[in-house]
Residue, then its C-alpha position, 0 to 999 in steps of 0.5 A: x203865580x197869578x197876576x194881582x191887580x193890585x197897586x205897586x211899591x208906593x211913592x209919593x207921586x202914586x199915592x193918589x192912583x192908590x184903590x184899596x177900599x171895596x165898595x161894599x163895605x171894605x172898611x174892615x170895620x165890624x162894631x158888633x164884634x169890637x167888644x169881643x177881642x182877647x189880646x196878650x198881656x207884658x211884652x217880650x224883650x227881643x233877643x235878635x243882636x244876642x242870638x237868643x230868639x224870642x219865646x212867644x208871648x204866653x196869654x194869660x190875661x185879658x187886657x182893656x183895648x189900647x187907650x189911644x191919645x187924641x192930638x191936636x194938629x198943631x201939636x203934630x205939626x211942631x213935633x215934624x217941624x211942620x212936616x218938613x222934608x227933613x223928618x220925612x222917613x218914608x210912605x205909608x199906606x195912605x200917606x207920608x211919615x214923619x220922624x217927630x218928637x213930642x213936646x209934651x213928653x219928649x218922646x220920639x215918634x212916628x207920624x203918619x199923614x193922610x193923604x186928604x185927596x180921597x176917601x179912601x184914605x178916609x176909610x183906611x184911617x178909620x180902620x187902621x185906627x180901629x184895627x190897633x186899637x183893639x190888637x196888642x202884641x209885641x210883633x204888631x206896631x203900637x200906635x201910640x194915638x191919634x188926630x182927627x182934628x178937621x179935615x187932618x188925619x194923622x196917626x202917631x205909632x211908636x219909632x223904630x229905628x231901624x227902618x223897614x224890612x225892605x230897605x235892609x233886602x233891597x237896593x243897599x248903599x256901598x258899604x252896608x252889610x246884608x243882612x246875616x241868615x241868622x237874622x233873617x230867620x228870626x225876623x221871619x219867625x218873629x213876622x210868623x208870631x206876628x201873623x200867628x196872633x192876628x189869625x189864631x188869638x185875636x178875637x175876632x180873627x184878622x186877615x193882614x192883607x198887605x204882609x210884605x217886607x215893606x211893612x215889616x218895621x224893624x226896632x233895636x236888635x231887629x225885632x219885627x212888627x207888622x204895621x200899616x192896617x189899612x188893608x186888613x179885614x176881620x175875618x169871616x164869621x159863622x160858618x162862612x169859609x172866606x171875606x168876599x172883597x175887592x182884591x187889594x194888595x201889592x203886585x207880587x204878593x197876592x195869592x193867586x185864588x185871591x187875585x182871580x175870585x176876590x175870595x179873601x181867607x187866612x191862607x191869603x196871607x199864609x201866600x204872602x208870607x212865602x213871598x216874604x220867607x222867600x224874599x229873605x231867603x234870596x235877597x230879591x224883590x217880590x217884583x223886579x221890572x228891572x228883570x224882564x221875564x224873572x220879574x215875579x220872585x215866585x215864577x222865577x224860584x219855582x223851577x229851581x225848587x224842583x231840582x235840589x241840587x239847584x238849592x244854593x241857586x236860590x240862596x241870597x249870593x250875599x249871604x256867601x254861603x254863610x248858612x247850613x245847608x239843612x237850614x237853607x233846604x228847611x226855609x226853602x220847603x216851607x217858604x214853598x209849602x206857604x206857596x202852593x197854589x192850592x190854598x187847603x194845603x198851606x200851612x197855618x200861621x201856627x205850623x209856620x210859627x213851630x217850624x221857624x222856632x225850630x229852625x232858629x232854634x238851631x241856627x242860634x246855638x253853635x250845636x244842634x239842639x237836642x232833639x229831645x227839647x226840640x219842638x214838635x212840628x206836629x200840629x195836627x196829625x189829621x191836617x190835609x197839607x204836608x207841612x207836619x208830616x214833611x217836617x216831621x220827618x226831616x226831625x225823625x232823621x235828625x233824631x236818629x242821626x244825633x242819636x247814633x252819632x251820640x251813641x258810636x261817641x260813647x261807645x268809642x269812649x267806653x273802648x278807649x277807657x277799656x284799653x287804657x285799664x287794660x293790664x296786657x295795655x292792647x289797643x283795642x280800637x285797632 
């Protein structure tokens, strides 16, 4: 995998080193089509602590963009306690975050500070603002509004509880449980719809930029939302293939074309989805230092997914083994389809969404699901990447396979009926 010059995991301390903004108009900001965006309408419930995966929103209405609320400072300030280190939950894109409570309606809320030491957070505001005002679905966090009161820039997204993607892989205190693969799987499928909506049913279509599992905010029962929208880009217009801009990114998640040309497409993001499909799959870091040689998650899993029998080498040792086999194999297959380095042969958000709904579907029911009610992997037939066709066939051999195994079972209960209404009483299966 090629080496991004992008910036690292975010601290405090390196917030002010931080360069995302390109210097031709990398604000992502296109008022001409700011009119034109399609988003869905109600929300869905997640069913992620019951084991029922959530259907994907259905469009059916065009919806006015979101009314952000306008804050004052003072209002922010008392709702952190005047940002204290106590409300202090973590560090956002462009600067820290707060757990707040709001005094006018008692609700709890997340607050994010710019950091006022550049422009960059300045544009990135502006963009972030922009982006969530216009995007609504329930795998993308909902800002609830903002404050551009002076130099303050802060903006006010709804709470989620259970914190980021990352702090539930990575680095876990004593005593915690890992993540189950079932919830693994659904949180990818639910990032998958996520994406899916940004690329294919926002109008203008939005390039993230910034997928990692960092960014990833989990709410009750993990449901996933993709946040932080200072990176991403409306896609390109026209008959233009891609967004010329300054590579920005983190370290361990840029597609390679991306990283070398500045050259920004969707399957830029359908790159750092495999990163995060793989990330969930094995429990490591897309980037580890701590690792010398095997740093980069991508170059250490590549020769191990060349020899299938080296498969489970892959799998989080966290898991203990507590996934099927087929599963492990079909995440894997996509996660690496999602990886190719030839960026025409990734496969669509969409491809990913029907693979993944497919996957959990079985991952969540004790049996395996019909076959007749199974979703078709084929999306387009004529498509130039393998995706549909390696899946298709994977589910033609399960199909054939539940329907003899269905088969011998009826037939083996017809002979049994046959001996036990046998006048002569012969055993007929001997």
């Amino acid at each position: 995998m090629g080496r991004c010059p992008c910036f690292g995991k975010r601290t405090r301390k390196d917030k002010k080193e931080k360069e995302k903004v390109d210097e031709d108009n990398d604000d992502g900001i296109q008022n001409d089509n700011a009119q034109d965006v399609v988003v869905p309408g109600p929300q869905i419930t997640s069913g992620f602590d019951t084991g029922v995966v959530p259907e994907q929103p259905a469009i059916t209405e065009n919806i006015t963009p979101n009314e952000a609320a306008i804050f004052k400072f003072r209002e922010l300030a008392t709702a952190t306690k005047n940002f204290r280190n106590e409300s202090f939950i973590g560090q956002g894109g462009f600067g820290a975050v707060y757990k707040g409570k709001l005094e006018s309606t008692g609700q709890i809320v997340a607050v994010k500070r710019l950091d006022t030491a550049g422009i960059q957070g300045e544009k990135e505001f502006l963009v972030e603002v922009l982006m969530l005002s216009l995007l609504r679905h329930p795998n993308l966090v909902n800002m609830i509004g903002y404050c551009a009161e002076g130099d303050q820039r802060l903006l006010v997204y709804e709470y989620l509880p259970l914190g980021s993607l990352e702090s539930h892989l990575h680095d876990l205190p004593p005593g915690a449980e890992p993540l189950p693969w079932k919830v693994r799987m659904n949180i990818a499928y639910g990032a998958a719809l996520g994406l899916n909506y940004l690329h294919h049913e926002a109008k203008p279509a939005v390039i993230y930029r910034d997928l990692k599992s960092a960014n990833i905010l989990l709410d009750e029962g993990f449901h996933p939302k993709l946040s932080d929208f200072g990176l991403a880009k409306f896609g390109p217009s026209g008959d233009r293939s891609h967004v010329s801009t300054r590579v920005m990114g983190t370290h361990g998640y840029c597609a390679p074309e991306y990283a070398t040309s500045g050259k920004l497409t969707m399957k830029s993001d359908i790159f750092s989805f495999g990163v995060l499909l793989l990330e969930l799959i094995t429990g490591r870091k897309a980037l580890d230092d701590r690792l010398g040689r095997d740093r980069y998650l991508v170059e250490w899993a590549r020769p191990l997914f060349r020899d299938r029998r080296a498969f489970s080498k892959l799998a989080d040792p966290m898991l203990e083994r507590n996934y099927t086999r087929h599963g492990l194999k079909m995440a894997l297959e996509l996660a690496f389809m999602c990886l190719r380095e030839e960026a025409n042969l990734r496969p669509t958000a969409g491809d990913i969404v029907l693979a993944l709904g497919y996957l959990t579907s079985r991952s969540n029911t004790p049996k395996a699901v019909s076959m007749e009610n199974a979703p078709s992997i084929i999306a387009d037939p004529d498509s130039p990447n393998e995706t549909a066709r390696m899946l298709a066939r994977s589910l033609q051999r399960e199909k054939a396979v539940a329907e003899a195994r269905q088969w011998g079972e009826a037939w083996r209960e017809k002979r049994r009926q046959s001996a036990q209404n046998s006048p002569e009483g012969l055993n007929i299966d001997r």
